[in-house]
N, C-alpha and C positions, 0 to 999 in steps of 0.2 A: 484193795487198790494199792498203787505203789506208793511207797514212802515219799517220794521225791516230789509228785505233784500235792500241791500247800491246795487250801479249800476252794482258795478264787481260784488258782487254773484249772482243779477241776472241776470248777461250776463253767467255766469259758468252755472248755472242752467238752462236757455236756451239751449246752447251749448248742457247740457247732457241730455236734453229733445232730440233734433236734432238727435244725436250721436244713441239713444234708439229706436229712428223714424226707419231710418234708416235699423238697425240692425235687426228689428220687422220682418220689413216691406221686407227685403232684404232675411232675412232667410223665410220666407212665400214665398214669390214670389221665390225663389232657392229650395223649397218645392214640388208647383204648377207645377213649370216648369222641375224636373224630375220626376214627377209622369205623367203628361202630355205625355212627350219622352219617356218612357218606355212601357208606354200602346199604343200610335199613333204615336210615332216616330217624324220624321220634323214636319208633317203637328200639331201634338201636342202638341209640344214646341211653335212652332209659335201661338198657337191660347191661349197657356197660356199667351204670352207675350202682344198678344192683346188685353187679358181680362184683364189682371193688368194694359193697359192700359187705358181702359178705365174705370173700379173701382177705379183708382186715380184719374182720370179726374170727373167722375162723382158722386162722392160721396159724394160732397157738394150741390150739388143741390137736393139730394129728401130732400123735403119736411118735417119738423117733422112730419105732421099729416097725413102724406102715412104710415108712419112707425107704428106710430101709430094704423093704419086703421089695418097692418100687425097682431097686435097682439089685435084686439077686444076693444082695451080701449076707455073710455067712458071717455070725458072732465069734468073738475071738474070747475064749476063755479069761477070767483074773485068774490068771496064776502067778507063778513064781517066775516067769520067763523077762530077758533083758527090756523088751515092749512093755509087757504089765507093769515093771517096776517105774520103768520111765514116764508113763501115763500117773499113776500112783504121785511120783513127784512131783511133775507139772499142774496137776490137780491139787496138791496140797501148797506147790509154792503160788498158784493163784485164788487162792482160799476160796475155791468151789464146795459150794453147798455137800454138791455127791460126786462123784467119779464119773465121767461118760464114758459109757457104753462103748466096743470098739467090736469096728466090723471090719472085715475085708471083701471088697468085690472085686470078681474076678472078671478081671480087664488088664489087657499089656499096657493102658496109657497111665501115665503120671499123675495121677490125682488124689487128691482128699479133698473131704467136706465137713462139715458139723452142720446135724440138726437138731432141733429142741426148744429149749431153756434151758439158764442156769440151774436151776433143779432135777432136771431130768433131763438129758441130752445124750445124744450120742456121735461118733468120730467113724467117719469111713476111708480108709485107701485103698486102693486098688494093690491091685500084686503087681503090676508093674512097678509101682512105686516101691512097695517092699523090695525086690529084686534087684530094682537099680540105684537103688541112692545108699547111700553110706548110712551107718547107724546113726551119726552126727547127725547128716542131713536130713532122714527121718526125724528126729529128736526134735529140728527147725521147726519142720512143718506140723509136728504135732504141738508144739507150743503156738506156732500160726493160729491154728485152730482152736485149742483153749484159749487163748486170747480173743476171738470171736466168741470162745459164749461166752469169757467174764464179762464183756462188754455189752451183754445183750444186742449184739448187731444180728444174730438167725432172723429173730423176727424179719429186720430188713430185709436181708438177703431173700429171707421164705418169701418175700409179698414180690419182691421186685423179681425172683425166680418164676413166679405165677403167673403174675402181670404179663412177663415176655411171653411165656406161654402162650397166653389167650393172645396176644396182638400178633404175632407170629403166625398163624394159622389165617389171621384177617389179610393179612398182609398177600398169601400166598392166594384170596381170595380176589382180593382186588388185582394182582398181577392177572388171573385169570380172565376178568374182566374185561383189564386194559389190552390183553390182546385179544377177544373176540369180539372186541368193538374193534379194532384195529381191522379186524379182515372184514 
């Protein structure tokens, strides 16, 4: 943790971390669950609340490198190179358990992510983003991202990544709906 926040602020700061959880995680799932009831009624609402149940439950367990598998990327070697050592540092100046894993996918758009836990996690960019950004600016977004897993927020982002998923799909089911009741 940083020096500079004293025990109260970051028990506050916890707190409003919890309180954001929560709220996310509560409007999705109050999302899910009447989009569910509107299209299938009881047996719909029930099978939302069993699917938040077990996307909560299980969302710590896959794997970084399932996820990984998801999106194509290829493992980037710990070697000696200016990225390894940079990862190496940011890893150790936020006093992470172990090193995450780094992958690259190949895509031209500008992105990274981190999945995991602080134990075991891993880091992905795309080659667009290798390609276009400055090693600085690299250097940013990969402390962005370590700072996401010191903080334990994957979990959130993993549930609230899920969540959209499944109501996404409902969504485009109920558009269908509403126009063939329309004609």
């Amino acid at each position: 943790m940083l020096k500079s926040l004293n025990e109260k602020a970051l028990k506050r700061r916890q707190q409003d971390n919890l309180i954001q959880t929560i709220l996310l995680l509560g409007g999705m799932g109050i999302i899910l669950a009447i989009t569910s009831y509107l299209l299938w009624g009881l047996l719909g609402l029930a099978f939302s609340f069993v699917a938040i149940g077990l996307i909560t439950s299980f969302s710590q367990r896959i794997p970084p490198k399932a996820i990984m598998k998801l999106y194509r990327a290829t493992p980037l070697p710990h070697d000696n190179s200016q990225l390894s050592r940079v990862v190496d540092e940011l890893t150790n100046r936020a006093h992470l358990p172990s090193r995450p894993e780094m992958y690259v996918i190949p895509s031209g758009t500008l992105n990274a992510f981190a999945s995991g836990t602080r134990e075991r996690s891993a880091i992905a960019v795309t080659e667009g983003l290798l390609r276009n950004l400055t090693m600085r600016e690299i250097v940013g977004v990969l402390a962005h991202e370590i700072s996401h897993i010191n903080n334990n927020d994957l979990w959130v982002m993993g549930i609230a990544d899920v969540l959209s998923r499944l109501v996404q799909p409902l969504a485009y089911v109920a558009i269908a709906i509403t126009i063939l009741n329309l004609l």
